[in-house]
PDB file of N, CA, C and O in Angstrom:
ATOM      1  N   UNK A   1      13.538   3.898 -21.140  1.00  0.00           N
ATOM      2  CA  UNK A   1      13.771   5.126 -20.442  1.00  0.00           C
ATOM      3  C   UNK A   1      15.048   5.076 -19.613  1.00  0.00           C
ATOM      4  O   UNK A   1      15.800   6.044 -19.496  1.00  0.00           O
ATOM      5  N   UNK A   2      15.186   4.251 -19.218  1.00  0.00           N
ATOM      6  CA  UNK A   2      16.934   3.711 -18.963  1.00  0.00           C
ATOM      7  C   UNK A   2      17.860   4.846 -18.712  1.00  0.00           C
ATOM      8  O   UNK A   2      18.384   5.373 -17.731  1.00  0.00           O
ATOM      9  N   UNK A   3      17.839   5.075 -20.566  1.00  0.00           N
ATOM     10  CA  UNK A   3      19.064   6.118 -20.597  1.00  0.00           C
ATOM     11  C   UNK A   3      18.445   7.436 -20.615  1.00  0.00           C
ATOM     12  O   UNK A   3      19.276   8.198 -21.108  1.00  0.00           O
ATOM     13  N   UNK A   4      17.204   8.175 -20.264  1.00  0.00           N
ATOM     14  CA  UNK A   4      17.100   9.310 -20.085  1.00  0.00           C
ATOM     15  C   UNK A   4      17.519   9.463 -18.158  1.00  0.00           C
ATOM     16  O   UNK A   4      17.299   8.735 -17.190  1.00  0.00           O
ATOM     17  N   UNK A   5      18.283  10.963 -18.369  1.00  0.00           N
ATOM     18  CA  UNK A   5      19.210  11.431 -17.059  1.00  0.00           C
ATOM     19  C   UNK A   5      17.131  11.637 -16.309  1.00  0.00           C
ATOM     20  O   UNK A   5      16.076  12.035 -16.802  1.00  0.00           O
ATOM     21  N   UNK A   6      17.605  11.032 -14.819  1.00  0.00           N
ATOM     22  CA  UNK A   6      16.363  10.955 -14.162  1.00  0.00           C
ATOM     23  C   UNK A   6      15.451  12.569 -14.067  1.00  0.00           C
ATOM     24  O   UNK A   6      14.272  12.836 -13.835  1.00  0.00           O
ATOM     25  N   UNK A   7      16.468  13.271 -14.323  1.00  0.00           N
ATOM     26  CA  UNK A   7      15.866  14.583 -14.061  1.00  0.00           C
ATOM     27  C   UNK A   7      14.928  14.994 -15.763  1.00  0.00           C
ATOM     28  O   UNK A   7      14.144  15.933 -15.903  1.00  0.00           O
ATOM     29  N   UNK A   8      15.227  14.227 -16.586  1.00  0.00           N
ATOM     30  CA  UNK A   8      14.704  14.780 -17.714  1.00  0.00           C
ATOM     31  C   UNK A   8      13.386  13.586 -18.249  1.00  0.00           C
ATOM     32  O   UNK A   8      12.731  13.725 -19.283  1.00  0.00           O
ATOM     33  N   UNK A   9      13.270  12.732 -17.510  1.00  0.00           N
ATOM     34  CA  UNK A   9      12.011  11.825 -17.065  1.00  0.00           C
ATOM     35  C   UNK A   9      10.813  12.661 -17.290  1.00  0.00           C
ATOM     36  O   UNK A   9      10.863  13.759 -16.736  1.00  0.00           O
ATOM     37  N   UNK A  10       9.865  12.429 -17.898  1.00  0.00           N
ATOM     38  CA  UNK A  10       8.226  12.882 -18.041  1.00  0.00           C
ATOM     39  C   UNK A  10       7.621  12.542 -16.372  1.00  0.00           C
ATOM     40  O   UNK A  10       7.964  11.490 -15.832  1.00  0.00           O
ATOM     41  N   UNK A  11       7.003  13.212 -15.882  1.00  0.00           N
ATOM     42  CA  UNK A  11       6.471  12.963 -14.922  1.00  0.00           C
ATOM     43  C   UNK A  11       5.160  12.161 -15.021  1.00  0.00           C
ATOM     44  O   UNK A  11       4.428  12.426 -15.975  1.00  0.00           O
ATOM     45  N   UNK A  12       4.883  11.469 -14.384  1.00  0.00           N
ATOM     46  CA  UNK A  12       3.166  10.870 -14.893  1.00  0.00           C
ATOM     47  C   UNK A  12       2.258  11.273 -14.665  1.00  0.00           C
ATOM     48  O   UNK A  12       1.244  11.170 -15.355  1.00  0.00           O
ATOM     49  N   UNK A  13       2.426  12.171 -13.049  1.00  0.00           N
ATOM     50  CA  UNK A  13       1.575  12.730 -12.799  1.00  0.00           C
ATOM     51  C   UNK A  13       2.014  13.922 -11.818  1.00  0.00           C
ATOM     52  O   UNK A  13       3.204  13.818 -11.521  1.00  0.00           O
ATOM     53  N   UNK A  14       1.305  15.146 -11.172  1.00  0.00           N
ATOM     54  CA  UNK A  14       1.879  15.745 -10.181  1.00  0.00           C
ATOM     55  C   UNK A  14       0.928  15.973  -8.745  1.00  0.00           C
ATOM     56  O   UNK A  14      -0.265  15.686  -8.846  1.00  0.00           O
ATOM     57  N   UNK A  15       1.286  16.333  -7.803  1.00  0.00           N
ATOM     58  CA  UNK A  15       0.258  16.465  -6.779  1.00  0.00           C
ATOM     59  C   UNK A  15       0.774  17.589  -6.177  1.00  0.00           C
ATOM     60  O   UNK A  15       1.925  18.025  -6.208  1.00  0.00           O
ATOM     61  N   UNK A  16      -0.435  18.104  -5.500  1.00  0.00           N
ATOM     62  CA  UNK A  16      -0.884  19.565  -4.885  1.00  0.00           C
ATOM     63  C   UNK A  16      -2.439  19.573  -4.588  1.00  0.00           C
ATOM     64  O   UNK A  16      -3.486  19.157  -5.086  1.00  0.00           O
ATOM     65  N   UNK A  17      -1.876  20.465  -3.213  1.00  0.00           N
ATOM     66  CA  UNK A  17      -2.383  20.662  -2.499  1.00  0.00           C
ATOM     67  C   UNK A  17      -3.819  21.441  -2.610  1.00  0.00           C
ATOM     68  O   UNK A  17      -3.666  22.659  -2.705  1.00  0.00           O
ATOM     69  N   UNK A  18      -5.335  20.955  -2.619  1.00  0.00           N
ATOM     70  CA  UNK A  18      -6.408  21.828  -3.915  1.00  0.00           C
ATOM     71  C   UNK A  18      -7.048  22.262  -2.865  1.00  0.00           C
ATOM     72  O   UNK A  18      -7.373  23.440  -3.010  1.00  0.00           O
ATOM     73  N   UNK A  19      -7.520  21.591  -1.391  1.00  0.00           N
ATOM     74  CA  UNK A  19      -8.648  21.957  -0.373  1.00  0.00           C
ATOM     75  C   UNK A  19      -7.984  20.961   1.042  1.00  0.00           C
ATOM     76  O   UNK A  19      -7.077  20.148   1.224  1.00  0.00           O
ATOM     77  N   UNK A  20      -9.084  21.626   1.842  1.00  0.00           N
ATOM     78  CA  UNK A  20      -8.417  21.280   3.605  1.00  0.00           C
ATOM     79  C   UNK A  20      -9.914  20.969   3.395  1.00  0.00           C
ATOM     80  O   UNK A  20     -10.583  21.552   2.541  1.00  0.00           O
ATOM     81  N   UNK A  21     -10.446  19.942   4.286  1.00  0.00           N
ATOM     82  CA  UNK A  21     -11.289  19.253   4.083  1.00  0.00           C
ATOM     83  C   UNK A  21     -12.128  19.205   5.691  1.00  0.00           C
ATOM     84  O   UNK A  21     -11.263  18.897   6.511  1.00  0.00           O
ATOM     85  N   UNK A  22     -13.090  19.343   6.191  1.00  0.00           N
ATOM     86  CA  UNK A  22     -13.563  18.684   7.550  1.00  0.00           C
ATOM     87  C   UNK A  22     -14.519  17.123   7.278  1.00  0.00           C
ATOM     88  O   UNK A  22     -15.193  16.869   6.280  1.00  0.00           O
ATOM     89  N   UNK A  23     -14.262  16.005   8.818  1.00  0.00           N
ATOM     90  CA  UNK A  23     -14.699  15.305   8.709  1.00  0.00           C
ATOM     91  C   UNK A  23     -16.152  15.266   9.917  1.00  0.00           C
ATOM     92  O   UNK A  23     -15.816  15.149  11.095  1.00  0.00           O
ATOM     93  N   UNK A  24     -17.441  15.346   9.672  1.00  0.00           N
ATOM     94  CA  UNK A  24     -18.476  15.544  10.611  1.00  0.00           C
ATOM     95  C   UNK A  24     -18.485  14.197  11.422  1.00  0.00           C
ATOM     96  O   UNK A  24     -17.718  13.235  11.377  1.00  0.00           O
ATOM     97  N   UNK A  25     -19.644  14.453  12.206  1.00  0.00           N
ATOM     98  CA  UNK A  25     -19.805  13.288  13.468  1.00  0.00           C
ATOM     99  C   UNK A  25     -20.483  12.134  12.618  1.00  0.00           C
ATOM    100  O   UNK A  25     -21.062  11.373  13.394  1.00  0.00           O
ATOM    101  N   UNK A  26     -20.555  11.918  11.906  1.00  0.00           N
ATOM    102  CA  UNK A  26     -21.031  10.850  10.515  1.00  0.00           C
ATOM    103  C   UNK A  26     -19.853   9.935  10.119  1.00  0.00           C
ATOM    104  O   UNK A  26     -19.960   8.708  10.122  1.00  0.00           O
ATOM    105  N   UNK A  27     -18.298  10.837   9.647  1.00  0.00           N
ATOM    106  CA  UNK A  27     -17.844  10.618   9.356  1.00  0.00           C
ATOM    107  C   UNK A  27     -17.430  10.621   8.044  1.00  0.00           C
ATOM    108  O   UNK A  27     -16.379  10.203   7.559  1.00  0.00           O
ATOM    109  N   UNK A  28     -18.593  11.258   7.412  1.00  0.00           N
ATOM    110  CA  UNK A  28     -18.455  11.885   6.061  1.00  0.00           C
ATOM    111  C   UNK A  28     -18.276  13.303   6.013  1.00  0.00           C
ATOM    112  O   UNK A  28     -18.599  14.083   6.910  1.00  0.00           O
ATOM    113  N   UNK A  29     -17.580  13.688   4.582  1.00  0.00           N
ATOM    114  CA  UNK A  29     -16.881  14.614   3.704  1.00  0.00           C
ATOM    115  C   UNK A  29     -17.248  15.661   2.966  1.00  0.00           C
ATOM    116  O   UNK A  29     -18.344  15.209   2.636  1.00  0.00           O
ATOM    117  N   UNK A  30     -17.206  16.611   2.491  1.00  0.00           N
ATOM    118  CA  UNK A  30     -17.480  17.191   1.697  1.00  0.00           C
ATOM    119  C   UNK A  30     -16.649  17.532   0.544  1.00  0.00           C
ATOM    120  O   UNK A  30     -15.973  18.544   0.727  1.00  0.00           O
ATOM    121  N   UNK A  31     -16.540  17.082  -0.361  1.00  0.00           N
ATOM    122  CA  UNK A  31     -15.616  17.005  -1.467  1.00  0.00           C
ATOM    123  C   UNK A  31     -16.003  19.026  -2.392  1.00  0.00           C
ATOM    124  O   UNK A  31     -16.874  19.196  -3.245  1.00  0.00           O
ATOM    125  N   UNK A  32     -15.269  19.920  -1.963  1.00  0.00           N
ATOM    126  CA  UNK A  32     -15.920  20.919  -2.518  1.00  0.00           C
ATOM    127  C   UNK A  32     -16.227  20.916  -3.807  1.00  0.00           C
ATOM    128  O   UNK A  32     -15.548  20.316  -4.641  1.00  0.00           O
ATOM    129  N   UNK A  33     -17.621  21.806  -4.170  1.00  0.00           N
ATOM    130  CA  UNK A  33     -17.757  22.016  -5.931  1.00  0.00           C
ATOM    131  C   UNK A  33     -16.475  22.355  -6.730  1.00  0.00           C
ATOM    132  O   UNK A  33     -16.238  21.887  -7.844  1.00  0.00           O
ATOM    133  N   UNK A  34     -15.830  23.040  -6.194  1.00  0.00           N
ATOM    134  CA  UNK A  34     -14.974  23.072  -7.390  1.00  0.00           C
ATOM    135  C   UNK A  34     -13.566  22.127  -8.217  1.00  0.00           C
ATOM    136  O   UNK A  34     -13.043  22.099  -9.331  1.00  0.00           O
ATOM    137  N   UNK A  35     -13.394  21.428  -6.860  1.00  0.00           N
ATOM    138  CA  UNK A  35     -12.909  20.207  -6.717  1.00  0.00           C
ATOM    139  C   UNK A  35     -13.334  19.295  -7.227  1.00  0.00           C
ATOM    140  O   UNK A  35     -12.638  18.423  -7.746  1.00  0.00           O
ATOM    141  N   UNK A  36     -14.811  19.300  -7.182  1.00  0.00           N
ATOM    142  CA  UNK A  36     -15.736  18.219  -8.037  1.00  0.00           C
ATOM    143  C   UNK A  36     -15.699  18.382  -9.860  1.00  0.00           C
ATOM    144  O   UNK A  36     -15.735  17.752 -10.917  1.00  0.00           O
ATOM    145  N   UNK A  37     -15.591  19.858  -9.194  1.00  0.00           N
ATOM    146  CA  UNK A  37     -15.902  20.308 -11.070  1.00  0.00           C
ATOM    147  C   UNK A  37     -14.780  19.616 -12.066  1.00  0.00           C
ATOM    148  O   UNK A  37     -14.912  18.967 -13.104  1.00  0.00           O
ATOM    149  N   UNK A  38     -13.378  20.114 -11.157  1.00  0.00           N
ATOM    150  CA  UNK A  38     -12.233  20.127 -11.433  1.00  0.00           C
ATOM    151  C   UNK A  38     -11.845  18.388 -12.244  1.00  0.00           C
ATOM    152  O   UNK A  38     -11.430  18.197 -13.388  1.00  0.00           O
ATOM    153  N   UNK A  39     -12.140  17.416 -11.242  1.00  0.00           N
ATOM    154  CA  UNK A  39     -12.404  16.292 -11.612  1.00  0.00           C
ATOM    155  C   UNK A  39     -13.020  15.417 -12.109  1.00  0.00           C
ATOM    156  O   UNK A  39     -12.789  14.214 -12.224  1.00  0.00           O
ATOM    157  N   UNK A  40     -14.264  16.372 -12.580  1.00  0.00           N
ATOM    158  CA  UNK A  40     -15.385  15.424 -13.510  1.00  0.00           C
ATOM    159  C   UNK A  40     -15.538  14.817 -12.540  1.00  0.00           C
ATOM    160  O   UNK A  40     -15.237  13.707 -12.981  1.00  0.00           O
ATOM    161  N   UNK A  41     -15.858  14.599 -11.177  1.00  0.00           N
ATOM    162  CA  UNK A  41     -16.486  13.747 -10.318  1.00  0.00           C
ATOM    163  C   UNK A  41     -17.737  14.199 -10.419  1.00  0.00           C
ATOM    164  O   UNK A  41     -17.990  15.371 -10.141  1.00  0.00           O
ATOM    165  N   UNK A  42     -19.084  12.970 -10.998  1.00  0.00           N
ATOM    166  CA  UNK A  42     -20.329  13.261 -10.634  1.00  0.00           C
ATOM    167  C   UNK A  42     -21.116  12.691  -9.319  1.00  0.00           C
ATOM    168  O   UNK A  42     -20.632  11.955  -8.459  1.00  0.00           O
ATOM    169  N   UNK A  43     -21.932  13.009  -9.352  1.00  0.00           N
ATOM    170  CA  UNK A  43     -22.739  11.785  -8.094  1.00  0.00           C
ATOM    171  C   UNK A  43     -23.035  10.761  -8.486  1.00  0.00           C
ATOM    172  O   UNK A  43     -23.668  10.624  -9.533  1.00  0.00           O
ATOM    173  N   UNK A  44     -22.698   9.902  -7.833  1.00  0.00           N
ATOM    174  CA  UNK A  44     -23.107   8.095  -8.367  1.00  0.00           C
ATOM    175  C   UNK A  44     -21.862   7.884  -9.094  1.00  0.00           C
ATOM    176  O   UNK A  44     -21.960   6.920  -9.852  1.00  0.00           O
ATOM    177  N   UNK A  45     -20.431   8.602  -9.130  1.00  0.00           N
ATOM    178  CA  UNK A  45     -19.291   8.193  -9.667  1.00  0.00           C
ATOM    179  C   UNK A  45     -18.401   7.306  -8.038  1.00  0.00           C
ATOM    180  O   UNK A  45     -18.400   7.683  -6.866  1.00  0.00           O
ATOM    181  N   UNK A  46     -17.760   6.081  -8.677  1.00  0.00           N
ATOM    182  CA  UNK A  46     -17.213   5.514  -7.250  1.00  0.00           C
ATOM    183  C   UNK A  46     -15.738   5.557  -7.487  1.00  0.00           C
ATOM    184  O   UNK A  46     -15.037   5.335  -8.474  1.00  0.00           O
ATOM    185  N   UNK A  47     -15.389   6.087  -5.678  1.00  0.00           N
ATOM    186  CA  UNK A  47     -13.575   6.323  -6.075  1.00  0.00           C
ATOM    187  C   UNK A  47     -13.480   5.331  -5.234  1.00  0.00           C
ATOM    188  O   UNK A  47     -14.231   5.105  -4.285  1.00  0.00           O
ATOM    189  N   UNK A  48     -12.278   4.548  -5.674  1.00  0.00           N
ATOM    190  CA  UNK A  48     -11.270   3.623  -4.676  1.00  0.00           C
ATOM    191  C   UNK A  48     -10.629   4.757  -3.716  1.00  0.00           C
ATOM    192  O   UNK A  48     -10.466   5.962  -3.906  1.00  0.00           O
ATOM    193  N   UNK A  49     -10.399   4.120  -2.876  1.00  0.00           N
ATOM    194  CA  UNK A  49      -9.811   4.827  -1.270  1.00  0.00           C
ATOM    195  C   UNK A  49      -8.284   3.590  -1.048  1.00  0.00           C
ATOM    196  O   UNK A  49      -8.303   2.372  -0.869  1.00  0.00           O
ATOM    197  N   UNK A  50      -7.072   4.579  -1.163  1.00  0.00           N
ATOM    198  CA  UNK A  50      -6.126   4.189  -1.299  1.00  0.00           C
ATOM    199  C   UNK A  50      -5.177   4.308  -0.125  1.00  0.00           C
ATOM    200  O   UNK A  50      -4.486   5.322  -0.222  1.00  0.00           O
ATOM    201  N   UNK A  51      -5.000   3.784   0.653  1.00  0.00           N
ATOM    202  CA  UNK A  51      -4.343   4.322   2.131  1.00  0.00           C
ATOM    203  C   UNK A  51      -2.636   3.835   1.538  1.00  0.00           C
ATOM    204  O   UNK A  51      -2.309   3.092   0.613  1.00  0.00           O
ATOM    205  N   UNK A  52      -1.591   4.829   2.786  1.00  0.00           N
ATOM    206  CA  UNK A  52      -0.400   4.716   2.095  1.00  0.00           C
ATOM    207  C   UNK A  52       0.217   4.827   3.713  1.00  0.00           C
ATOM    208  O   UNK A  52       0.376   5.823   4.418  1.00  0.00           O
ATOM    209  N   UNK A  53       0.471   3.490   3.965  1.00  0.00           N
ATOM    210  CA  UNK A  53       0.948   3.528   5.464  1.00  0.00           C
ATOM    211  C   UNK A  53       2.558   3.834   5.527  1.00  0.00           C
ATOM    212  O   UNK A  53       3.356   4.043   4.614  1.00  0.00           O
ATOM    213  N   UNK A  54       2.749   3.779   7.063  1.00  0.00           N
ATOM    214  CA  UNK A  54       4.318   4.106   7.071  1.00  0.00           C
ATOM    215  C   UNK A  54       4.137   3.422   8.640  1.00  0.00           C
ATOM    216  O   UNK A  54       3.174   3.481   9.405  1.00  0.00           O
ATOM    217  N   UNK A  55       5.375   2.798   8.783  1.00  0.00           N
ATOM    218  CA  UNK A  55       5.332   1.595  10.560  1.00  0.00           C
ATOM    219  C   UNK A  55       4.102   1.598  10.488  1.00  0.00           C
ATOM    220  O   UNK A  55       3.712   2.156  11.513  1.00  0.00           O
ATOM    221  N   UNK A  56       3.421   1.361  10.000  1.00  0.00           N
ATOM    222  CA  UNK A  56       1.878   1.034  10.416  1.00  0.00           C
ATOM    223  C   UNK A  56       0.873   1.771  10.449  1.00  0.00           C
ATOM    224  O   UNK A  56      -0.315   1.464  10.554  1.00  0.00           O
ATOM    225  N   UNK A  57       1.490   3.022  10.335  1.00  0.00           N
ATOM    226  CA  UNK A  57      -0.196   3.984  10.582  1.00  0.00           C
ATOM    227  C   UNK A  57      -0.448   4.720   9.353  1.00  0.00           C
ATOM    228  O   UNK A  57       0.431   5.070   8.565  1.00  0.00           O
ATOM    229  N   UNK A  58      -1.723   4.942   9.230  1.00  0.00           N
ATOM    230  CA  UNK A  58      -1.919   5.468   7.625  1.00  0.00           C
ATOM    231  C   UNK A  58      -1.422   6.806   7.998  1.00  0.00           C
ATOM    232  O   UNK A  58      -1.648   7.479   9.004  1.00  0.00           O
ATOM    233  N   UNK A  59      -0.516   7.096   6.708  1.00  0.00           N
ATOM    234  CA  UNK A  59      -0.091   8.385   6.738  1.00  0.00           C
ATOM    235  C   UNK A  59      -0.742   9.753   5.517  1.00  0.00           C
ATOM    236  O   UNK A  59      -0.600  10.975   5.541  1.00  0.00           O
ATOM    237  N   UNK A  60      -1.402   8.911   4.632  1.00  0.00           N
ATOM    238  CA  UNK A  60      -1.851   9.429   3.126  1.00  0.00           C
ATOM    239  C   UNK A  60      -3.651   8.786   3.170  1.00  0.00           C
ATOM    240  O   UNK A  60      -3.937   7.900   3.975  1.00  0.00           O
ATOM    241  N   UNK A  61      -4.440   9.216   2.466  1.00  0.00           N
ATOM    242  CA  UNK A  61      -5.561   8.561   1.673  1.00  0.00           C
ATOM    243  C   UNK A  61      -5.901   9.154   0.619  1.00  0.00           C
ATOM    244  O   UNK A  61      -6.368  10.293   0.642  1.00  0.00           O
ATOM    245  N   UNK A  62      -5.652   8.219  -0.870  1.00  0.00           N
ATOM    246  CA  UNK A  62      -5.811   9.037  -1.931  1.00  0.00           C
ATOM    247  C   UNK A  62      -6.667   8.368  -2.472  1.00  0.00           C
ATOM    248  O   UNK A  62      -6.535   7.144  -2.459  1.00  0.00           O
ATOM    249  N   UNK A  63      -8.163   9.164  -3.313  1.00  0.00           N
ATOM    250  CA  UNK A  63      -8.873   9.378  -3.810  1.00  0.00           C
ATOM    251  C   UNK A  63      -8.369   9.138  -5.409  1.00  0.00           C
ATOM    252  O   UNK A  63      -7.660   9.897  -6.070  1.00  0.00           O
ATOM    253  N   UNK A  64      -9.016   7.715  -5.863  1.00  0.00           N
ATOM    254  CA  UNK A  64      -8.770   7.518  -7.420  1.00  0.00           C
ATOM    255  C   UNK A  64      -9.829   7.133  -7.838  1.00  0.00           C
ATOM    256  O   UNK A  64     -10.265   6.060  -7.422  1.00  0.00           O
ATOM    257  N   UNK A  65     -10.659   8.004  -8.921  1.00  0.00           N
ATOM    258  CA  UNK A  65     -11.675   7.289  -9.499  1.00  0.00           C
ATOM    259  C   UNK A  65     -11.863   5.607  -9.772  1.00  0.00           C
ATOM    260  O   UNK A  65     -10.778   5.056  -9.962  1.00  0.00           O
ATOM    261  N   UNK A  66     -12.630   5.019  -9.807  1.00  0.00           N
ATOM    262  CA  UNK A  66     -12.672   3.996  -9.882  1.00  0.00           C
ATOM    263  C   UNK A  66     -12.622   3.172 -11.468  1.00  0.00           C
ATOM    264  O   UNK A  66     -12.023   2.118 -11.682  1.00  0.00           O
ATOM    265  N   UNK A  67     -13.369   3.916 -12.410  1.00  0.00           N
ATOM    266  CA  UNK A  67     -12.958   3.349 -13.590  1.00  0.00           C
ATOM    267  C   UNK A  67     -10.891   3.817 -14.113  1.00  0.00           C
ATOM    268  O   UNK A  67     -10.282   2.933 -14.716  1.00  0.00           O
ATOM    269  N   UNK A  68     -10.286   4.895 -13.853  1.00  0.00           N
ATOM    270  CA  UNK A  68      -8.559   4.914 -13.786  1.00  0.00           C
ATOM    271  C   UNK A  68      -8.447   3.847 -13.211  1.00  0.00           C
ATOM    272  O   UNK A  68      -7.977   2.932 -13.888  1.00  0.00           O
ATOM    273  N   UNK A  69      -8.826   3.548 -11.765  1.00  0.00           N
ATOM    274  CA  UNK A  69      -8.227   2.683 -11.031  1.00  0.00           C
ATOM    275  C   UNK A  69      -8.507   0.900 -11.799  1.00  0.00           C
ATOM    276  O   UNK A  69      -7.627   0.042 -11.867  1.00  0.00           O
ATOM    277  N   UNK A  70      -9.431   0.798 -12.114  1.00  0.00           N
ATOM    278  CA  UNK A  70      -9.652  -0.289 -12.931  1.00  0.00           C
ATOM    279  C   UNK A  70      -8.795  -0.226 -14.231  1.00  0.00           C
ATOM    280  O   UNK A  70      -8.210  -1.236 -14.623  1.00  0.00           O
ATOM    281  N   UNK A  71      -8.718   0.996 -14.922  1.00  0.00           N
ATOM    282  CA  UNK A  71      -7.694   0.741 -15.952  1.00  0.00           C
ATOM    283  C   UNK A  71      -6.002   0.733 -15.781  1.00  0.00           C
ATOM    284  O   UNK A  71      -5.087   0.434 -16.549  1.00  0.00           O
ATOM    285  N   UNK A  72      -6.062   1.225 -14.346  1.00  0.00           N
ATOM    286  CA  UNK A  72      -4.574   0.768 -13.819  1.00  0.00           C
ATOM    287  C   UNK A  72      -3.849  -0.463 -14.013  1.00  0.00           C
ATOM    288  O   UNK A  72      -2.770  -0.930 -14.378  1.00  0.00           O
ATOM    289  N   UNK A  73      -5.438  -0.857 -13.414  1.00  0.00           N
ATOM    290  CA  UNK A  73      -4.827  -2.727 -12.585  1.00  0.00           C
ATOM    291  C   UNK A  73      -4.912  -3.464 -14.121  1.00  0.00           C
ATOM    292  O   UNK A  73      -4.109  -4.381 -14.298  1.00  0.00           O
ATOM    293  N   UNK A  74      -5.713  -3.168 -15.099  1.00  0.00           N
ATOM    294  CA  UNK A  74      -5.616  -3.813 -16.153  1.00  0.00           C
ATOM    295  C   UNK A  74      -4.686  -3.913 -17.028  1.00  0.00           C
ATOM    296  O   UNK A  74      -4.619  -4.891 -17.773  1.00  0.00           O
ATOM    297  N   UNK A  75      -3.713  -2.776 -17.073  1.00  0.00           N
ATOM    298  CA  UNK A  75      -2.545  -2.317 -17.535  1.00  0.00           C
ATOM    299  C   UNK A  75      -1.276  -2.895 -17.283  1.00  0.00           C
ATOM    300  O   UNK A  75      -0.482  -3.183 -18.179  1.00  0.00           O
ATOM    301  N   UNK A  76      -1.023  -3.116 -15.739  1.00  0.00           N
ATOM    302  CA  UNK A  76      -0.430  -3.435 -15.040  1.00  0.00           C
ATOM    303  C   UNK A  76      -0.556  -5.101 -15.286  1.00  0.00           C
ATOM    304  O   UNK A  76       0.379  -5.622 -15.893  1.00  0.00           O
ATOM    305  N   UNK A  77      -1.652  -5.942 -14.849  1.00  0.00           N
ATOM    306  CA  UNK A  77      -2.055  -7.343 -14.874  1.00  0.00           C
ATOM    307  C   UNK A  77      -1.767  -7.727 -16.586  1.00  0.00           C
ATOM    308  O   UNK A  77      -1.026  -8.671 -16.860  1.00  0.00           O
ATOM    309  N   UNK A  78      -2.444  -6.880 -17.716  1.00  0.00           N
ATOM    310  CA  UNK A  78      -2.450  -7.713 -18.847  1.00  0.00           C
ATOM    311  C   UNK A  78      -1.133  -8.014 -19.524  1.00  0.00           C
ATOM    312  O   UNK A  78      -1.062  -8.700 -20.543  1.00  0.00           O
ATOM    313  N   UNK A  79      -0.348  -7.605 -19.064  1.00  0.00           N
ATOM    314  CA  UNK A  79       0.881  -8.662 -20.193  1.00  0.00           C
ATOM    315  C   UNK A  79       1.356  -9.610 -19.405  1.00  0.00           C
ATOM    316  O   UNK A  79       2.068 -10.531 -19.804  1.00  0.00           O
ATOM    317  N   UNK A  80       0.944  -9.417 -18.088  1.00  0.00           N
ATOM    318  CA  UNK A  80       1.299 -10.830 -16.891  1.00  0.00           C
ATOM    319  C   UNK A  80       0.400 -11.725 -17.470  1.00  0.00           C
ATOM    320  O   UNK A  80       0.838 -12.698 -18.084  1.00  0.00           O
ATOM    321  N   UNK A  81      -0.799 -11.528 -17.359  1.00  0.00           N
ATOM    322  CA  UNK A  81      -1.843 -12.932 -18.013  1.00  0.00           C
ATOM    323  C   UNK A  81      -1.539 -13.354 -19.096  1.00  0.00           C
ATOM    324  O   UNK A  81      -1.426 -14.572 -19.235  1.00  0.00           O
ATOM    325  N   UNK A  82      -1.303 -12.432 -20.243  1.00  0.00           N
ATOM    326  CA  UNK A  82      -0.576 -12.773 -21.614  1.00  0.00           C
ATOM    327  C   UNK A  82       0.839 -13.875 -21.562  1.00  0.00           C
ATOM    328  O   UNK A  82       1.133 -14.733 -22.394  1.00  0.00           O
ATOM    329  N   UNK A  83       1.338 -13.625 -20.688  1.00  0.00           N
ATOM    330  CA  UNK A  83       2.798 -14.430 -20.326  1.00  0.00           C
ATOM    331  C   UNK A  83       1.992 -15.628 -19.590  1.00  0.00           C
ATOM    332  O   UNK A  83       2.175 -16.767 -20.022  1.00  0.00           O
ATOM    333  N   UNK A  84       1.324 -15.478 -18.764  1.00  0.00           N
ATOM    334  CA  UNK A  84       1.267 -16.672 -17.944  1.00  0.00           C
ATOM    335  C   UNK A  84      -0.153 -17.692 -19.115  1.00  0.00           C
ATOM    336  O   UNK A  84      -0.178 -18.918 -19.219  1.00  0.00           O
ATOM    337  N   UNK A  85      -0.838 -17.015 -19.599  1.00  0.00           N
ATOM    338  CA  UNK A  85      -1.897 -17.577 -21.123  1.00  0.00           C
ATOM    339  C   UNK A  85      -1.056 -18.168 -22.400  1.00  0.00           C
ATOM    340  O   UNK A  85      -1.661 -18.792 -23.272  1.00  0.00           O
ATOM    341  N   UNK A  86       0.363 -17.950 -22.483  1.00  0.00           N
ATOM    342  CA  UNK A  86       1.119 -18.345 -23.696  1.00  0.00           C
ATOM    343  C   UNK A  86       2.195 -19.361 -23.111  1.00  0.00           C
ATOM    344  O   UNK A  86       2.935 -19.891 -23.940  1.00  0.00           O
ATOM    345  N   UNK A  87       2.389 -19.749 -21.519  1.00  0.00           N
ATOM    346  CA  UNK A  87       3.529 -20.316 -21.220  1.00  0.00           C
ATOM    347  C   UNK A  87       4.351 -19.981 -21.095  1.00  0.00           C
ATOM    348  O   UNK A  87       5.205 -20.853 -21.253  1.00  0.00           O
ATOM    349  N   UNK A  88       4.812 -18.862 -20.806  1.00  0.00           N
ATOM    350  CA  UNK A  88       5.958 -18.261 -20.528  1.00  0.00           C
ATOM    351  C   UNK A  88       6.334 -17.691 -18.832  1.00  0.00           C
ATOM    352  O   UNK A  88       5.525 -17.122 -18.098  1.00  0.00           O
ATOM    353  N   UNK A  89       7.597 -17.986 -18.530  1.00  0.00           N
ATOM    354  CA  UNK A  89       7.550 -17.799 -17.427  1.00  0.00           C
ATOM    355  C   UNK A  89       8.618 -16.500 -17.391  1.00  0.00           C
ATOM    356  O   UNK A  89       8.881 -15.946 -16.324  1.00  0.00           O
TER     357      UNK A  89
END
């Protein structure tokens, strides 16, 4: 991808803005239905909780399903293990 001009790059993904959210005296959420719908989030589905600091204070928390997030890290990790499983540095 090198030589594609950065502006003509595929995006991977995009973000926007879907719901404003309250947090109760619990400390739990309400993820709205349609938000839920939107994401195939069921009950008994588990998201990783992704904080995105800046000098130190969380500035972001993003919500990634947990099986993506597992196929992230696997994506990412397997041609490292492949290199480091064959001797190669």
């Amino acid at each position: 991808m090198a030589n594609i001009p950065r502006d003509d790059r595929p995006s991977p993904c995009s973000c926007s803005i879907e719901a404003v959210v309250s947090v109760d005296a619990r400390g739990q959420m309400v993820l709205p239905k349609d938000i839920r719908e939107r994401a195939k989030i069921a009950p008994g589905d588990r998201l990783a909780v992704v904080f995105w600091e800046n000098e130190g204070d969380v500035c972001c928390i993003t919500l990634i399903k947990a099986d993506h997030f597992n196929r992230m890290v696997t994506n990412l990790l397997a041609p490292m293990m492949e290199d480091i499983a064959g001797g190669r540095e």
